[in-house]
Kinemage of the C-alpha trace (Angstrom):
@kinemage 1
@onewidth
@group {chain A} dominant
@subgroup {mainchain}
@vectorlist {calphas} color= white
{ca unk a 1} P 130.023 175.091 68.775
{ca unk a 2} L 129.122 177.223 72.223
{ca unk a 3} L 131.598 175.526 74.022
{ca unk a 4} L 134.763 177.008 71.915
{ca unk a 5} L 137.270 179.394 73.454
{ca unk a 6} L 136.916 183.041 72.379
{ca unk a 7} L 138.816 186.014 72.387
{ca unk a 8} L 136.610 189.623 72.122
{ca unk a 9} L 137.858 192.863 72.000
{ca unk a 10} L 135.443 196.167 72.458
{ca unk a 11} L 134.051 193.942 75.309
{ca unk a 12} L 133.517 197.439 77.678
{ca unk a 13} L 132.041 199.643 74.999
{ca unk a 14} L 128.616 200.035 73.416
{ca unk a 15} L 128.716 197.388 70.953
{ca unk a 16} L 130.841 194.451 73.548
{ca unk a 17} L 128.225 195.077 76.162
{ca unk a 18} L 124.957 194.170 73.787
{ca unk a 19} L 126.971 191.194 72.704
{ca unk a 20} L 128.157 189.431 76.212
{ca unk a 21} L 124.301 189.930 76.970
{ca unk a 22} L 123.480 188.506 73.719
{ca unk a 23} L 126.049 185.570 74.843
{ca unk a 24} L 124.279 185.082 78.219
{ca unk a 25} L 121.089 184.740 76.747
{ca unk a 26} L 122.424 182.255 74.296
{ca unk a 27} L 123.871 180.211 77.213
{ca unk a 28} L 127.311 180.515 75.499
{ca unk a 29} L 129.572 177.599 77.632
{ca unk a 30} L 133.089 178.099 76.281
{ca unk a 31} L 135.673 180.403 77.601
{ca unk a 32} L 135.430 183.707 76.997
{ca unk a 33} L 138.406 186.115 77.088
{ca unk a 34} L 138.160 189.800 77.266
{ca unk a 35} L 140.389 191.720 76.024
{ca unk a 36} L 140.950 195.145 78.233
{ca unk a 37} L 142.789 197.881 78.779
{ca unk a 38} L 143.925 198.550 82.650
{ca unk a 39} L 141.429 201.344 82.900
{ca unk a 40} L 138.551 200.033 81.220
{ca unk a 41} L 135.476 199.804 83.749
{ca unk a 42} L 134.625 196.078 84.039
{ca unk a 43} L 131.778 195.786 86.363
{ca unk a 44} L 129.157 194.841 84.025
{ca unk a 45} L 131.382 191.662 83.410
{ca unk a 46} L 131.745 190.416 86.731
{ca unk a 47} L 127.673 189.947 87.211
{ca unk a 48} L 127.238 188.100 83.850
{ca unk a 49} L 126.306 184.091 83.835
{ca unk a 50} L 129.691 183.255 81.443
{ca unk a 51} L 132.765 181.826 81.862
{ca unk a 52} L 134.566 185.279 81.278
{ca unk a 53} L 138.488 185.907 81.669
{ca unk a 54} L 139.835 189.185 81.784
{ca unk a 55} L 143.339 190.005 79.832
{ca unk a 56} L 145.018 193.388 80.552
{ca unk a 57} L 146.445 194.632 77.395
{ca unk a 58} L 146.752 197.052 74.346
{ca unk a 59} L 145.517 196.457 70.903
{ca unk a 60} L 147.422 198.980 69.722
{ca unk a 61} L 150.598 196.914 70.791
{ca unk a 62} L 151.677 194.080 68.611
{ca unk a 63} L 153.319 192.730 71.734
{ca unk a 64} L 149.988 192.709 73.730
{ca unk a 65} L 148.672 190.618 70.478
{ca unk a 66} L 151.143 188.120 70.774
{ca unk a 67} L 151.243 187.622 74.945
{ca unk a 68} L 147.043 187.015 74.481
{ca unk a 69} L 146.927 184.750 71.709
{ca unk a 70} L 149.454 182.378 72.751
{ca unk a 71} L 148.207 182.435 76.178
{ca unk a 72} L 144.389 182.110 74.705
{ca unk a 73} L 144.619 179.870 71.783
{ca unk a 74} L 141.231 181.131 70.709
{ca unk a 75} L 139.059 179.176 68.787
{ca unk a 76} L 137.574 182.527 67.437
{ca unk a 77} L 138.738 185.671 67.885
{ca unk a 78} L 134.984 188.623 67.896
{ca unk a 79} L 137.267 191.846 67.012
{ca unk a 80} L 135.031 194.790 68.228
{ca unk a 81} L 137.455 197.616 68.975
{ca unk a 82} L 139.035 199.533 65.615
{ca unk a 83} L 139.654 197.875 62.194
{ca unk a 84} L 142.690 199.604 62.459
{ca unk a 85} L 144.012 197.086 64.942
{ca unk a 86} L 143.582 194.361 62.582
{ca unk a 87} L 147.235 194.732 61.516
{ca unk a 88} L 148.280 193.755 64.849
{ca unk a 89} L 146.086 190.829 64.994
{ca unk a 90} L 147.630 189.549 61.580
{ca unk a 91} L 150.824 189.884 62.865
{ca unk a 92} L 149.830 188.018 66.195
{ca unk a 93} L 148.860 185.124 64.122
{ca unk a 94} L 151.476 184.690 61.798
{ca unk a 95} L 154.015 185.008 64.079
{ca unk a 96} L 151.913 181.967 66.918
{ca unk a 97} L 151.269 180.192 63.492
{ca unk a 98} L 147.276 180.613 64.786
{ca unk a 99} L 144.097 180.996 62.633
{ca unk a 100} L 141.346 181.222 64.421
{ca unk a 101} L 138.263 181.700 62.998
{ca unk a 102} L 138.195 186.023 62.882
{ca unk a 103} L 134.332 187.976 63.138
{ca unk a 104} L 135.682 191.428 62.381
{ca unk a 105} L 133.670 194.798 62.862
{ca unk a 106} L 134.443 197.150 59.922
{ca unk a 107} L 132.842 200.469 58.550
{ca unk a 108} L 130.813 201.318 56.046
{ca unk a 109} L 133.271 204.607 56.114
{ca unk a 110} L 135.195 202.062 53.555
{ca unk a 111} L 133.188 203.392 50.769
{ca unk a 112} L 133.421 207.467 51.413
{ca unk a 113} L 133.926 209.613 48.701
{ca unk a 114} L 136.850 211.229 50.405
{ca unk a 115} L 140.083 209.493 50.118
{ca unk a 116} L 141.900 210.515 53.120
{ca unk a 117} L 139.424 208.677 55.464
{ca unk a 118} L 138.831 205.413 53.104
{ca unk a 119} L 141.885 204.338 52.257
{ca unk a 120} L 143.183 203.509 55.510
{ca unk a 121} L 140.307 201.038 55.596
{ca unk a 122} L 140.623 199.794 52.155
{ca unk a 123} L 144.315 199.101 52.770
{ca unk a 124} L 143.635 197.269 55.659
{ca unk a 125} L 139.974 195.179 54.295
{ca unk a 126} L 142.837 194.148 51.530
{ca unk a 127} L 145.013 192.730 53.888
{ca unk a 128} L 142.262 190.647 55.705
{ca unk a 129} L 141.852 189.123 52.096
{ca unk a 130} L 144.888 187.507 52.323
{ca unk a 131} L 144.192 185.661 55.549
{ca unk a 132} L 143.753 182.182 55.058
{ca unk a 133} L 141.529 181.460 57.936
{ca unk a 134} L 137.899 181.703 57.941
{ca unk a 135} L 136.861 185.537 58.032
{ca unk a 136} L 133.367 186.968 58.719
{ca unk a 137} L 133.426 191.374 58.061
{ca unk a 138} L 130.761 192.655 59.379
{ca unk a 139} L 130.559 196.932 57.973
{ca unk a 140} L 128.355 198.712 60.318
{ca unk a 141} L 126.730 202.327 59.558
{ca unk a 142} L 126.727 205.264 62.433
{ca unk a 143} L 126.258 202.850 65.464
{ca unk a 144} L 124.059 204.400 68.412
{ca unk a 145} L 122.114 202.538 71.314
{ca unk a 146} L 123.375 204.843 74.923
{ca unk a 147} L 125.236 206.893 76.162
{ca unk a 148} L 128.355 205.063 75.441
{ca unk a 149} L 127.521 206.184 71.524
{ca unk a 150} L 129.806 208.693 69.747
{ca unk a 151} L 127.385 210.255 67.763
{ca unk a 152} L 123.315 209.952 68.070
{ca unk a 153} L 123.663 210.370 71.986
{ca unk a 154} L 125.220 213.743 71.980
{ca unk a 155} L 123.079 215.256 69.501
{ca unk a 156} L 119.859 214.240 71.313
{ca unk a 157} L 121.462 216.013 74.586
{ca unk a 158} L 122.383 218.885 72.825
{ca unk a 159} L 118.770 219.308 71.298
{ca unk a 160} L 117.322 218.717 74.657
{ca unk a 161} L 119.499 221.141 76.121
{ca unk a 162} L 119.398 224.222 73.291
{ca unk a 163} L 116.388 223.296 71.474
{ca unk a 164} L 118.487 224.037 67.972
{ca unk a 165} L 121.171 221.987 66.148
{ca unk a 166} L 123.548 223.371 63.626
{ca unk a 167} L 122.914 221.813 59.835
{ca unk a 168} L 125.952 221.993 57.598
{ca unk a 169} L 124.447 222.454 53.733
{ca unk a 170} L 121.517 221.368 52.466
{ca unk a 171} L 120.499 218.788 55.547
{ca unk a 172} L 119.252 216.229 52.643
{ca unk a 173} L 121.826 213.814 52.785
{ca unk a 174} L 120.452 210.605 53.480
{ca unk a 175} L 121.605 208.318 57.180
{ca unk a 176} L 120.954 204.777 58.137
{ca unk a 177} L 122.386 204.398 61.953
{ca unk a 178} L 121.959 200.583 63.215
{ca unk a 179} L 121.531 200.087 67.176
{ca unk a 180} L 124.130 198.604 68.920
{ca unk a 181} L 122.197 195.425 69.996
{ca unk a 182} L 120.942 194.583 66.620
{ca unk a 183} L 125.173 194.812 65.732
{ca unk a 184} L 125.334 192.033 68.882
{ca unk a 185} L 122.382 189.869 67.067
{ca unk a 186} L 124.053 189.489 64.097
{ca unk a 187} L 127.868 188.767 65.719
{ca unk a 188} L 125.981 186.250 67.637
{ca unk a 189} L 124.015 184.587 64.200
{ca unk a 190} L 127.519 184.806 62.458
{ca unk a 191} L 129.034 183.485 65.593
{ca unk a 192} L 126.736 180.103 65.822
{ca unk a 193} L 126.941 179.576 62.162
{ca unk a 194} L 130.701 178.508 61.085
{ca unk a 195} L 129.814 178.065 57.286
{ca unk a 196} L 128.906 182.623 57.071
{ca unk a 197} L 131.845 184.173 55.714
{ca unk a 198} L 132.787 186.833 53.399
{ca unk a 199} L 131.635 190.789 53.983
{ca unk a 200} L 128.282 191.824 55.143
{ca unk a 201} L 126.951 195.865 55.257
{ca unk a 202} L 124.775 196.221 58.544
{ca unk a 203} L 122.541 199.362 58.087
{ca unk a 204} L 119.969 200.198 60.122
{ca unk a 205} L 116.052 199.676 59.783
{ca unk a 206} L 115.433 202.751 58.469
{ca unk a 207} L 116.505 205.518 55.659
{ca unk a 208} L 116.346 209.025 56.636
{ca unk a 209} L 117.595 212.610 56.022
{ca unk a 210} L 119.739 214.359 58.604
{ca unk a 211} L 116.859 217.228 58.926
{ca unk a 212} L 114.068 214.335 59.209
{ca unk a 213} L 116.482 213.126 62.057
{ca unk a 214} L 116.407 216.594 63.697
{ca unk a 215} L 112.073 216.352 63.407
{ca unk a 216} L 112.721 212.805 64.918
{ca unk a 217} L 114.481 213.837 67.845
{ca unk a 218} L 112.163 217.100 68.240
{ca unk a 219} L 108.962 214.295 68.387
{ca unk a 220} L 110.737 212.151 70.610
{ca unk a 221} L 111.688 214.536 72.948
{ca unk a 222} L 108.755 216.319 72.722
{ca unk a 223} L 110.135 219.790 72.621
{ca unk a 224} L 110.728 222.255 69.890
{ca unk a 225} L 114.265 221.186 68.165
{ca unk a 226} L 115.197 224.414 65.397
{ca unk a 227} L 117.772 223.005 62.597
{ca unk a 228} L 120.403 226.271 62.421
{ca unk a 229} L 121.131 226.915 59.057
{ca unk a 230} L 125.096 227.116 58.083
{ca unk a 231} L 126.697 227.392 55.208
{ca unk a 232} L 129.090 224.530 54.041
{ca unk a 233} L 132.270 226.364 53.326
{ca unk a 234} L 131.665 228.370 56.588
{ca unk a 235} L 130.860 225.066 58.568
{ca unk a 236} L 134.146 223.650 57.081
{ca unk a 237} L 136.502 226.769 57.699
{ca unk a 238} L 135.392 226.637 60.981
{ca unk a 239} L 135.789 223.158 62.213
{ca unk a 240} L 139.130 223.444 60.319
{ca unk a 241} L 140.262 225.946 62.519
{ca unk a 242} L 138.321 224.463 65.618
{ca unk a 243} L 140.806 221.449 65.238
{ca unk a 244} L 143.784 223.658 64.701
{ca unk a 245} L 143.097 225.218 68.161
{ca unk a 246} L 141.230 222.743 69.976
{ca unk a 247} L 143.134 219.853 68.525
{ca unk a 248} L 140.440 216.679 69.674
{ca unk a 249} L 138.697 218.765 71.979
{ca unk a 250} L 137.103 220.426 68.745
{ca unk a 251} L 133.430 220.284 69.311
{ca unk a 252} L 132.964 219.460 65.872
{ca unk a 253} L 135.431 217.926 62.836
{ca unk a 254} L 136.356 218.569 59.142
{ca unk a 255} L 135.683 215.315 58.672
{ca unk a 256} L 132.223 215.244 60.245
{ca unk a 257} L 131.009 218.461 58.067
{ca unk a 258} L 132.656 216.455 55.045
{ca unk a 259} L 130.552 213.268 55.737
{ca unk a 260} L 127.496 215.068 56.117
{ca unk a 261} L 127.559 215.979 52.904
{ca unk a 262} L 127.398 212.170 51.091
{ca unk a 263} L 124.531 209.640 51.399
{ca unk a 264} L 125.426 207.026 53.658
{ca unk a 265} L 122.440 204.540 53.256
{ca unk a 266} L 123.674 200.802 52.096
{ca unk a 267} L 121.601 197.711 51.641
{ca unk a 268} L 121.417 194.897 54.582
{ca unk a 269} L 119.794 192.675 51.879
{ca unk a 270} L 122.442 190.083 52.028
{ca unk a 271} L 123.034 189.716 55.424
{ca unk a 272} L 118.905 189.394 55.763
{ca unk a 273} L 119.143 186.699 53.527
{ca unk a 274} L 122.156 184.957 54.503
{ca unk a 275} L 121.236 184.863 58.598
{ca unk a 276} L 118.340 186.610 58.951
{ca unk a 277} L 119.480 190.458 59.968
{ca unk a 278} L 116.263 192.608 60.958
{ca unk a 279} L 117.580 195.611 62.431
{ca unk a 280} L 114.657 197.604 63.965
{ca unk a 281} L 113.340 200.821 62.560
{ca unk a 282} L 114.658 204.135 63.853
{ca unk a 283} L 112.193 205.805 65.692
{ca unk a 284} L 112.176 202.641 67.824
{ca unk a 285} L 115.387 202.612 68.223
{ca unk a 286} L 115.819 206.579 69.481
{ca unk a 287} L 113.443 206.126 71.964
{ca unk a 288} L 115.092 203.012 73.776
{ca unk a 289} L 117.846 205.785 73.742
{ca unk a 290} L 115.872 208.514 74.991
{ca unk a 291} L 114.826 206.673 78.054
{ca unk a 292} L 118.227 205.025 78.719
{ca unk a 293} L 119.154 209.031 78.537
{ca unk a 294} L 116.798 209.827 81.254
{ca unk a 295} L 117.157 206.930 83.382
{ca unk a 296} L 120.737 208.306 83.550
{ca unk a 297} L 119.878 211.794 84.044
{ca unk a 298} L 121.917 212.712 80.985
{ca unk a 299} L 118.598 214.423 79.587
């Protein structure tokens, strides 16, 4: 089983690097390709004990697909980097006549209320139902661990910073972020077990509110973090004209202000049962972050 060939995508970002530690320690022996892009920093992967190939390519090309899966012929293909490349993959496939064994990481975005930023991953979850190959989806919440995070990261170094954070409406909605390296855990429990298929929701260890967050930070930390009240329809006007102007430099996104406003707190129970997923508990979790911040002079 740890001596297959493997193909991983995502292998330079948050997520990739938990997991080829998680491989190391689980004395993985097959061949492992990486899938990069030509200006993806891959130092990390040079000093790790594991028989690691680097492919130069794009997954948002279907021709980049093809060129690494023929080459490859991966026994298993760990798909880290968007769902929304999965098309591509398919594609790949069919056309090699391939079907690897596919660990795909999802979103638990699938299930948002508002339509414009679900369907796209509804449309594509539906066509991963009609592969015929064994599938594992994996649907993680808000994902945070370092740095490298897209969410948690920056509002702990704007806190530490300003010592307030904006908080669109009511602040009640309820959050569940995971850490990247219990995300890597369960890849690697799916992984080693062949027989785990189907879709699993990976939440993290702990339910909270996004103003409980703000007290979270303000403990860890240990300075004085003020939540700044704003209205909802004047939070949404102006990221909506942020993003006019700005475009994606827009410090903050309609779609962010919209999300904040739904619960997005899902149940791990299955995947606890069905491999043994313990994510650890928040406040745990922040201040692994908070000293990886430090250590890094980012805070």
């Amino acid at each position: 089983m740890t001596d297959q060939s493997v193909l991983i995508t995502g292998s330079t970002g948050l997520m990739g690097q938990f997991l080829l530690k998680r491989m190391e320690q689980n004395k993985i022996e097959g061949k492992i390709n990486c899938f990069v892009r030509s200006t993806s920093n891959t130092a990390h992967i040079q000093d790790l004990n594991l028989a690691i190939e680097k492919w130069i390519g794009d997954c948002t090309e279907e021709k980049s697909w093809l060129k690494i899966v023929e080459s490859t012929q991966p026994d298993t293909i760990i798909h880290i980097a968007s769902i929304r490349y999965v098309p591509c993959i398919l594609h790949a496939l069919s056309e090699t006549k391939q079907k690897p064994r596919l660990i795909i990481i999802g979103t638990t975005g699938v299930y948002s209320q508002y339509n414009q930023y679900s369907a796209e991953y509804k449309h594509i979850e539906n066509q991963l139902k009609q592969y015929s190959g064994s599938l594992c989806l994996l649907r993680p919440t808000m994902i945070y661990g370092s740095h490298l995070d897209k969410n948690l990261h920056k509002l702990i170094k704007f806190c530490d910073r300003y010592q307030f954070f904006p908080v669109f409406g009511s602040g009640q909605s309820l959050l569940q972020p995971v850490h990247a390296d219990d995300l890597a855990q369960a890849i690697m429990s799916v992984f080693l077990n062949p027989k785990i298929e189907g879709a699993y929701d990976l939440s993290g260890g702990t339910v909270i509110t996004f103003l409980e967050l703000l007290a979270l930070v303000e403990k860890l930390l240990g300075k004085t973090v003020h939540p700044l009240r704003v209205p909802y329809n004047l939070g949404l006007w102006s990221a909506t004209l942020s993003e006019k102007i700005l475009g994606t430099r827009s410090p903050v996104r309609r779609e962010q202000i919209l999300r904040l406003q739904e619960d997005k707190a899902y149940s791990h129970e299955v995947a606890r049962r069905d491999f043994g997923y313990n994510p650890r508990s928040l406040e745990v979790g922040l201040t692994q972050e908070i000293e990886i911040l430090r250590s890094e002079g980012i805070i």
